[in-house]
DOROBA-749463 format. One record per atom (N, C-alpha, C, O, CB): x negated, y negated, z negated; residue in one letter. Coordinates in pm, whole numbers, padded with zeros to 5 digits, always signed. Atoms other than C-alpha are relative to their C-alpha. Glycine has a CB too. Example, Ala and Ser with C-alpha at 12.3 -4.5 7.8 and 13.67 -1.06 7.14 Angstrom:
BEGIN
-00089+00119+00000A-01230+00450-00780A-00090-00120+00000A-00194-00118-00066A+00099-00003-00125A+00082+00119+00006S-01367+00106-00714S+00077-00109-00073S+00026-00220-00090S-00041-00046+00142S
END
This chain:
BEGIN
-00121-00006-00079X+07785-01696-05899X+00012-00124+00087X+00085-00219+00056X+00122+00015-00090X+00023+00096-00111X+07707-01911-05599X+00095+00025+00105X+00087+00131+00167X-00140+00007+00057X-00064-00017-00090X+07954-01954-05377X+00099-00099+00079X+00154-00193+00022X+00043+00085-00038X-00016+00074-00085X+08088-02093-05058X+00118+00038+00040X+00132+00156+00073X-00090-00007+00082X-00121-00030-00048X+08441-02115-04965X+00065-00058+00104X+00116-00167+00080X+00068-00005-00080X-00040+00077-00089X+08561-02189-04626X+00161+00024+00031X+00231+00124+00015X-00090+00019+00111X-00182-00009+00004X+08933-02281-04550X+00015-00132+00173X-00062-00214+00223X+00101-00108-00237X-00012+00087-00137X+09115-02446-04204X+00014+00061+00073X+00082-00002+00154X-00087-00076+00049X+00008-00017-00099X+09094-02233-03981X+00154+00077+00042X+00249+00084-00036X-00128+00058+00014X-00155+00027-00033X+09401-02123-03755X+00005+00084+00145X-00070+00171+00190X+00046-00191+00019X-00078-00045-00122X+09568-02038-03451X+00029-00136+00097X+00145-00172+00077X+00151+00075-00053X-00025+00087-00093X+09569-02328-03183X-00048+00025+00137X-00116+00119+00178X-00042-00108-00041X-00015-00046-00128X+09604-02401-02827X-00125-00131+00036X-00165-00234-00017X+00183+00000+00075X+00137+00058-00103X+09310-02497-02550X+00049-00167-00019X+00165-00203+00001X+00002+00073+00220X-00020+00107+00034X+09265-02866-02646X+00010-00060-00110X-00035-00169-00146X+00063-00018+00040X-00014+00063+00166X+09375-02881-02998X-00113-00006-00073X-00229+00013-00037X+00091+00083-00097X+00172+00061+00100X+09148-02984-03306X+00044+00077-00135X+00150+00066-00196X-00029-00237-00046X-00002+00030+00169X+09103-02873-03633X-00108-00015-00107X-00216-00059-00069X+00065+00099-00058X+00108+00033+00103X+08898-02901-03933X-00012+00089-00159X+00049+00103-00265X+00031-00159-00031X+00064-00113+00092X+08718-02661-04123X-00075-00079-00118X-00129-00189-00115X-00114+00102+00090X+00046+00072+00135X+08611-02706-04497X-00087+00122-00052X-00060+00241-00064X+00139-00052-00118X+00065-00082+00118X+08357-02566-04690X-00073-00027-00131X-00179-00088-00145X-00078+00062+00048X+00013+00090+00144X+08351-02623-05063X-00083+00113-00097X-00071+00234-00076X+00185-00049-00082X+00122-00065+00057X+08072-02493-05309X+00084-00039-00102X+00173-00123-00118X-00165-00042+00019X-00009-00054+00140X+08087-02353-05641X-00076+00029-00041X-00168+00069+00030X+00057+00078-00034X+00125-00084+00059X+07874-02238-05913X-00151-00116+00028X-00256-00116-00037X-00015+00183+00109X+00139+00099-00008X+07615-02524-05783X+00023-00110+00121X+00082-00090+00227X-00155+00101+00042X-00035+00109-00071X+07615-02857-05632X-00065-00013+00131X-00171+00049+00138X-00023-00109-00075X+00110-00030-00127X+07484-02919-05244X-00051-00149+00010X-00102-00213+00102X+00078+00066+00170X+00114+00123+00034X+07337-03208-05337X-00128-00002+00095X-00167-00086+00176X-00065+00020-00160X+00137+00048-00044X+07010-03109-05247X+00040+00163+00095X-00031+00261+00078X-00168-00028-00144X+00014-00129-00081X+07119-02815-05004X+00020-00080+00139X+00082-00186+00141X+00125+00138-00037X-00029+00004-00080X+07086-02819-04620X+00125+00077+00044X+00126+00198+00023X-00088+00006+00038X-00156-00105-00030X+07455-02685-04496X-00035-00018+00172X-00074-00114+00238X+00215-00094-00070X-00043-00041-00100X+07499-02512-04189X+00177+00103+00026X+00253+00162-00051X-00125+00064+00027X-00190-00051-00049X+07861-02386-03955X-00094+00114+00128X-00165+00078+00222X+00164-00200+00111X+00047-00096-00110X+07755-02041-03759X+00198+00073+00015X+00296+00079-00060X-00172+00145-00076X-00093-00058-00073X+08012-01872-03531X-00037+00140+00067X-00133+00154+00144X+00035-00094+00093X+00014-00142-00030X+08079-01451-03485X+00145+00024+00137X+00255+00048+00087X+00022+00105-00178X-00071-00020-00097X+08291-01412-03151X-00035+00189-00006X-00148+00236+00008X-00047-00108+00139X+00013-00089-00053X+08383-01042-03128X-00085+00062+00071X-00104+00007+00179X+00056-00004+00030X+00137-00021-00109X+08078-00828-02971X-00058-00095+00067X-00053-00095+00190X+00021+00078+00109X+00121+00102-00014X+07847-01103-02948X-00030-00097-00146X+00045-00154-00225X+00041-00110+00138X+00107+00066+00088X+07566-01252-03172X+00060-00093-00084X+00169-00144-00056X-00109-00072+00076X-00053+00078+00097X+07620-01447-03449X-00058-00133+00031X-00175-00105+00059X-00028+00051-00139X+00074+00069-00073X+07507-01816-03330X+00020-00115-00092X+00113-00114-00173X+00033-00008+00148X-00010+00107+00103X+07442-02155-03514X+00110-00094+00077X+00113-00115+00198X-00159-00081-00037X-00092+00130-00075X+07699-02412-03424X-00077-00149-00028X-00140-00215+00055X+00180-00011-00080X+00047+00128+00059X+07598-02718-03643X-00058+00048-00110X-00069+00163-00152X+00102-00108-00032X+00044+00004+00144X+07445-02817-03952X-00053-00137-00068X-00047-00229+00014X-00111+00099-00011X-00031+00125+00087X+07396-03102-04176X-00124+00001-00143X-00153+00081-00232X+00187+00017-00063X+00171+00033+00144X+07062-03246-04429X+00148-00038-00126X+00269-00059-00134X-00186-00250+00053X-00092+00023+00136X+07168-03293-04771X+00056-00135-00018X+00170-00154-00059X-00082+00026-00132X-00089+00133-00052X+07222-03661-04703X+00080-00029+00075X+00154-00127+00069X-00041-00073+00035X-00050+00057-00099X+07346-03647-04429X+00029-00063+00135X+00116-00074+00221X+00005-00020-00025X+00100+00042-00091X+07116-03798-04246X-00047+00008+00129X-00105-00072+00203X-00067+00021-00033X+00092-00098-00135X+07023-03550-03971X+00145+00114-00015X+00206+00163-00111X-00230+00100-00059X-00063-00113-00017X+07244-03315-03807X-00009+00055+00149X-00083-00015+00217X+00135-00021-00044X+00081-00073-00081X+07209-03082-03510X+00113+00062+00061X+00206+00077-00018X-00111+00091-00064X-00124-00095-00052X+07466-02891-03295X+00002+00043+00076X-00023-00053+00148X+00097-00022+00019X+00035-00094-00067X+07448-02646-03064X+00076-00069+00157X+00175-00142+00166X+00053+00152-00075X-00062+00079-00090X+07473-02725-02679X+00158+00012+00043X+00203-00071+00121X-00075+00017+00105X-00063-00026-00048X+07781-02578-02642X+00161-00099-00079X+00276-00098-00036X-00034+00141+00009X-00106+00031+00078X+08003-02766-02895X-00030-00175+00014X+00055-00260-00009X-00006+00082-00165X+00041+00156+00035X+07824-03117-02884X+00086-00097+00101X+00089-00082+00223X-00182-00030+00027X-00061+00108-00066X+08035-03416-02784X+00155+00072-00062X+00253-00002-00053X-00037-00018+00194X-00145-00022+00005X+08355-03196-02907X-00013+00030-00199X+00086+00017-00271X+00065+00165+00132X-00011-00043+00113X+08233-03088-03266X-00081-00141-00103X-00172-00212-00063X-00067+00161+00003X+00102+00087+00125X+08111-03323-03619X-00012+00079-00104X+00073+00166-00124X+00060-00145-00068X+00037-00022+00112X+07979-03236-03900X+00026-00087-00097X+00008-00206-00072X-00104+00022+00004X-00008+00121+00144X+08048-03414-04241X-00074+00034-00121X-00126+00146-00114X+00158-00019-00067X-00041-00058+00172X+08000-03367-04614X+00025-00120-00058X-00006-00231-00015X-00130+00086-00103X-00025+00067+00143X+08126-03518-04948X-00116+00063-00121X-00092+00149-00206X+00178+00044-00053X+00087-00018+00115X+07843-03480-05170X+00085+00014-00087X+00093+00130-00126X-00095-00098-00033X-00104+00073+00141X+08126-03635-05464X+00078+00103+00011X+00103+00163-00094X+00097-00168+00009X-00073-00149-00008X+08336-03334-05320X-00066+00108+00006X+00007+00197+00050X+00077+00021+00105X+00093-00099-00008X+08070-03089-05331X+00101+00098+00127X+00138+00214+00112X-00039+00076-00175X-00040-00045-00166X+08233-03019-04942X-00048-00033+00143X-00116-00129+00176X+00119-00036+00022X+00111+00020-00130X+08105-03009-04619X+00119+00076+00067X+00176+00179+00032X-00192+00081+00003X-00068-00027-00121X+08322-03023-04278X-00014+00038+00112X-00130+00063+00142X+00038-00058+00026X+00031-00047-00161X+08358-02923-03923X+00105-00031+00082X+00179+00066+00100X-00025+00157+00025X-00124+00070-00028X+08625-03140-03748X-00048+00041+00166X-00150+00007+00227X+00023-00191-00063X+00009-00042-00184X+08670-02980-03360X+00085+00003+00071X+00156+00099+00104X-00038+00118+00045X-00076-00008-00089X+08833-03130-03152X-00030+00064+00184X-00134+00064+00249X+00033-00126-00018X+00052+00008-00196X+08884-03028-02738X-00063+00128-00049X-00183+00155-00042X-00140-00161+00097X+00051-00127+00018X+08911-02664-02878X+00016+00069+00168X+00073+00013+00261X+00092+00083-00134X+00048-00064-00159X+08821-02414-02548X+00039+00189-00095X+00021+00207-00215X-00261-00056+00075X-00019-00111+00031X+08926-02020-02587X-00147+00081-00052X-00148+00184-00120X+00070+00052+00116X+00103-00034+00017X+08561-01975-02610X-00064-00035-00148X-00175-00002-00188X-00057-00044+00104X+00086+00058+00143X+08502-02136-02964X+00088+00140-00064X+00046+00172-00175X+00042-00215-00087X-00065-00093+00064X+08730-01846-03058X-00119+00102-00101X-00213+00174-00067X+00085+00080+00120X+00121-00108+00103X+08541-01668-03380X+00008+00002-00124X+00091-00080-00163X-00149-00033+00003X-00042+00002+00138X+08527-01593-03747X-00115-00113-00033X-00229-00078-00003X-00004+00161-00089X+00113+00100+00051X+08312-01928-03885X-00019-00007-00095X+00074-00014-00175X-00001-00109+00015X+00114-00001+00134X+08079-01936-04145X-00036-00106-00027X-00054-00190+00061X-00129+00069+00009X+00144+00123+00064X+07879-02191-04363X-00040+00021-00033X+00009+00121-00085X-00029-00093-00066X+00085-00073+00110X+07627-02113-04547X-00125-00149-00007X-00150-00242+00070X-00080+00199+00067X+00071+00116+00033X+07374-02330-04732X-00154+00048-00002X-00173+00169-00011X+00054-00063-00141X+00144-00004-00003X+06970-02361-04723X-00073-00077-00104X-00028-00191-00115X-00043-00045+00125X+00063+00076+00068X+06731-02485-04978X-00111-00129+00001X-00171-00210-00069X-00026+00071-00040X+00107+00086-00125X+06537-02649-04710X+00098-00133+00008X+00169-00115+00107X-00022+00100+00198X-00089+00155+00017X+06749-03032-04765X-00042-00074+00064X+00036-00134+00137X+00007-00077-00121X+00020+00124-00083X+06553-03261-04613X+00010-00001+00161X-00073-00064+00228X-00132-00046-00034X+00018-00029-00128X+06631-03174-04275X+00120+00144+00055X+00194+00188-00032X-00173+00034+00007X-00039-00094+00007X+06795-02891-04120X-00002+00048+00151X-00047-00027+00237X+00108-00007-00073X+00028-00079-00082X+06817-02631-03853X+00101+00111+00020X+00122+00190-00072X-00113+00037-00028X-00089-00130+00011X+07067-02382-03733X-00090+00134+00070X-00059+00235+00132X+00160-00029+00093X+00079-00099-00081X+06799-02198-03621X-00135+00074-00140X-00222+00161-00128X-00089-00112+00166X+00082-00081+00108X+06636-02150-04017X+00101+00127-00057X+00214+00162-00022X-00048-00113-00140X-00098-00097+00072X+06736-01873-04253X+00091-00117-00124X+00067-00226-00176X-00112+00152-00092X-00092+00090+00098X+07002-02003-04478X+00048+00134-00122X+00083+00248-00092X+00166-00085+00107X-00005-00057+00151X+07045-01858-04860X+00144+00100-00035X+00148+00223-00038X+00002-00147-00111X-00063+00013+00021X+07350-01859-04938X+00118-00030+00085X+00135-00136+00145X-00037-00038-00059X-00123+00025-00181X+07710-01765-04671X+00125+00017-00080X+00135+00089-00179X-00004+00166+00176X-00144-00036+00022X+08077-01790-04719X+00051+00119+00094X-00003+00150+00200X+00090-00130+00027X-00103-00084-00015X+08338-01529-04662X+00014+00020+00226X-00014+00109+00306X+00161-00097-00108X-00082+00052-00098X+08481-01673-04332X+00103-00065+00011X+00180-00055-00084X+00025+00057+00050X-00098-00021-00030X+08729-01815-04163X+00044+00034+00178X-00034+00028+00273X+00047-00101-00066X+00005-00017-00143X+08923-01728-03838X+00065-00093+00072X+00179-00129+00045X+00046+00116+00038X-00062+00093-00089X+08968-01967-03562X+00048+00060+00113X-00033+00130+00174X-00082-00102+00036X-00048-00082-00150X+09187-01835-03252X-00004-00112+00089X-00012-00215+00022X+00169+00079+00008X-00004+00115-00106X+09189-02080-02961X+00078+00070+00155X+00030+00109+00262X-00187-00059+00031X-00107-00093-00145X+09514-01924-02713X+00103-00100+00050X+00149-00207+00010X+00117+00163-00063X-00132+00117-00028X+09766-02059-02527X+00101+00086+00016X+00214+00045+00038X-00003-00109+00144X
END
């Protein structure tokens, strides 16, 4: 019973920020690579970011970089997504999901293990 629970997400206006959480259960991400993918209504499911098990290395898609971070709390077995200089276009249900692949990471590998969702609106 592996599982990924993401929480944060919302209803805000062009500009605002918020910050998405995703907290593991059932097993620590210690040694997991975490990734944040985004499902916009009729269109593709796409990697946003993602994050090595340290920490170390992280990666983010061109469209979010300079407005989106990545975090984790190892000690919190949680992993973030703080976005500010939201745009109507980040609008989507967001995912995390984790990889066994740690030393490194990729929003462009397969990843194991996905949370639920949550939904971010971005309206004015």
């Amino acid at each position: 019973q592996l599982q990924l629970v993401e929480s944060g997400g919302g209803l805000v206006q062009p500009g605002g920020s918020l910050r998405l959480s995703c907290a593991a259960s059932g097993f620590t991400l210690d040694y997991y690579a975490i990734g944040w993918f985004r499902q916009a209504p009729g269109k593709e499911r796409e990697g946003v970011s993602c994050i090595s098990s340290s920490g170390g290395s992280t990666k983010y898609d061109d469209s979010v970089k300079g407005r989106f971070t990545i975090s984790r709390d190892n000690a919190k077995n949680t992993v973030y997504l703080q976005m500010n200089t939201l745009e109507p276009e980040d609008t989507a249900v967001y995912y995390c999901a984790a990889t066994k692949i740690s030393f490194y990471c990729s929003i462009y590998a397969p990843y194991d293990y996905w949370g639920q969702g949550t939904q971010v609106t971005v309206s004015s």
